[in-house]
N, C-alpha and C positions, 0 to 999 in steps of 0.2 A: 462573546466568542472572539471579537477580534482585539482585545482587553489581553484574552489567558494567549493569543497566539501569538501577540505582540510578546510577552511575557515569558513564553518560552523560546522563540526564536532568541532573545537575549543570551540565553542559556546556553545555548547550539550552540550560534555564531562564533563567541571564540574557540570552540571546541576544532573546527575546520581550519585546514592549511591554508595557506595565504597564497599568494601568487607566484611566489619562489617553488612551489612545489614541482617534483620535478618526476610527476607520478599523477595516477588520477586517485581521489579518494572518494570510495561508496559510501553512502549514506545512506540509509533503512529509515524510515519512519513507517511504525506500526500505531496499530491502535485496532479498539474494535468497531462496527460502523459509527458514525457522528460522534466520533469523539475527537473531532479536529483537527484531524489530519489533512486535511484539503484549506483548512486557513492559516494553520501551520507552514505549509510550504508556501501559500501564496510568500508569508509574511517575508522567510527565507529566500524566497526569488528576488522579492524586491532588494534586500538586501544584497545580495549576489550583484545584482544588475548596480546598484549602488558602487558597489566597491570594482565592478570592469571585468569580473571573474568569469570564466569562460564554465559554464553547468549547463548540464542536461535533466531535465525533468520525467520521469517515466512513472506512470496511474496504472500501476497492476490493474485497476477496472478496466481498462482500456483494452486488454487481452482474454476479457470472456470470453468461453463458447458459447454459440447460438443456441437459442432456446430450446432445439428439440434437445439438444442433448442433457440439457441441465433440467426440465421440467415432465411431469409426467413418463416417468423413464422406469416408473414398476420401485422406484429405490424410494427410500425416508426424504421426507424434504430436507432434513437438516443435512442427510448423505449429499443430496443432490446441490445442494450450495458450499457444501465446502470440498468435498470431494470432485465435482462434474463442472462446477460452477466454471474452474480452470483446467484446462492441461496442463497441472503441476508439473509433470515431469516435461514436457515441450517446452515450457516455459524455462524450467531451470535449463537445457540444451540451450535453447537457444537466444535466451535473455540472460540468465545469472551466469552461467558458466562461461559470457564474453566479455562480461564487465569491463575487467581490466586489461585486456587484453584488444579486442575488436576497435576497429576502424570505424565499423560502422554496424545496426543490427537489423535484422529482418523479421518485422517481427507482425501477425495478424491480428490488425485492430478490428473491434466490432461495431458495427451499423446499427446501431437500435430502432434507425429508422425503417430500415431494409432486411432486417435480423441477418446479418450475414458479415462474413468475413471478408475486408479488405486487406492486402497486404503493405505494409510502412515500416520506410526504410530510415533510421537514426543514424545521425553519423555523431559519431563521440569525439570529444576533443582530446586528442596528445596526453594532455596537461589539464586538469579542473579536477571539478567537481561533477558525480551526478549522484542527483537523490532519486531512490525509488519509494515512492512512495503509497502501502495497499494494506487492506486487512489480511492479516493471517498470516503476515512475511516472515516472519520467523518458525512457519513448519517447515517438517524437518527437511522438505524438497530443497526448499529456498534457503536452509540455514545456513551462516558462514561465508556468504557470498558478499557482503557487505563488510568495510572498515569499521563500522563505526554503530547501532541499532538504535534508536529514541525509542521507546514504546511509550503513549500516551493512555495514562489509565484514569478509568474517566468511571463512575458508576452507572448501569443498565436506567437508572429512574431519571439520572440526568441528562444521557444521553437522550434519550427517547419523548425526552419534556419538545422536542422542538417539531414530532409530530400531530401533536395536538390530541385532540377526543378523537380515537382509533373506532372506525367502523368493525363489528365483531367478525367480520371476514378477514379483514386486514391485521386486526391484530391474532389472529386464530395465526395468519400467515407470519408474524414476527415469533408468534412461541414455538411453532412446528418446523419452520425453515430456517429464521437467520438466528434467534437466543440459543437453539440446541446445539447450532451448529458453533456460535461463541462458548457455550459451557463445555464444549467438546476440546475444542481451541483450545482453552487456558487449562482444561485438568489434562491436555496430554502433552503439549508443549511447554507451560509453564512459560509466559513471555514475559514476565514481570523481572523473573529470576534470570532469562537468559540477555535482554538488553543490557546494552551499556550503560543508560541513563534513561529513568522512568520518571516520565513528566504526569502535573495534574492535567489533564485534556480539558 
């Protein structure tokens, strides 16, 4: 994994303005779950930090709802995790739609310890780079808010090789909540077709 994230940050990398920029520019990395987007951006951080670049990091996960809302709610599991999972539309107010513009963002992180919402406050720089990076960023809530989209496409058998021998409960829970909710993802948005550049994950 850290081999293809090496291998695609190369990719990226010159693709982002340099420090003359005199603007901020978003960055999207999509993908569907464990397809490498979380060592992907590590890989991109380090190089940022390498080269002095001033970037903000934002994990759409980071902005779930608390579990009553998103589990056992009467809806389909698969409704329930792409639908409930986020406050698509709070999120695009008040995360996407200040990108480029905002000082600073306010936005409620979630507690997995505590299932609860905390509120955190981002302040953005002038001038950089930020990458946001989540499954499913390019529905249609969140489209267009970003300069630039990766989408990392990766295959369902490969992805999911790093779960191991699946207990029949847990994998009942991969085909009913998080797979329906990805076949739903790519046959109504199409993220392959709308990224700018679509890596192997």
């Amino acid at each position: 994994m850290k081999d293809i994230a090496f291998a695609n940050a190369k990719k990226i990398y010159p693709l982002l303005p340099g420090k003359v920029s005199e603007r901020r520019f978003v960055l999207g990395i999509d993908g569907l779950s464990r397809s490498g987007k979380t060592s992907l951006t590590a890989e991109l951080k380090r190089r940022l930090v390498e080269r002095g670049e001033e970037f903000v990091l934002l994990h759409i996960d980071d902005y779930i709802t608390a579990r009553s809302q998103r589990y056992h709610t009467g809806h389909e599991e698969w409704y329930e995790y792409y639908a409930l999972q986020w406050n698509a539309e709070k999120l695009r107010k008040d995360l996407f739609e200040n990108l480029k513009t905002a000082s600073q963002l306010t936005l409620p992180v979630y507690d997995e310890q505590v299932d609860s919402l905390e509120t955190q406050t981002v302040h953005l720089p002038e001038r950089g780079i930020i990458v946001v990076e989540g499954v499913f960023l390019q529905r249609s809530e969140w489209r267009g808010y970003c300069d630039f989209v990766v989408y990392l496409d990766c295959p369902r058998e490969e992805r999911f090789k790093r779960e191991g021998e699946l207990t029949q409960s847990r994998r009942d829970k991969f085909v009913n909540r998080y797979w329906k909710a990805e076949d739903y993802y790519l046959k109504t948005e199409r993220p392959t077709e709308q990224a700018h550049l679509v890596l192997n994950g």
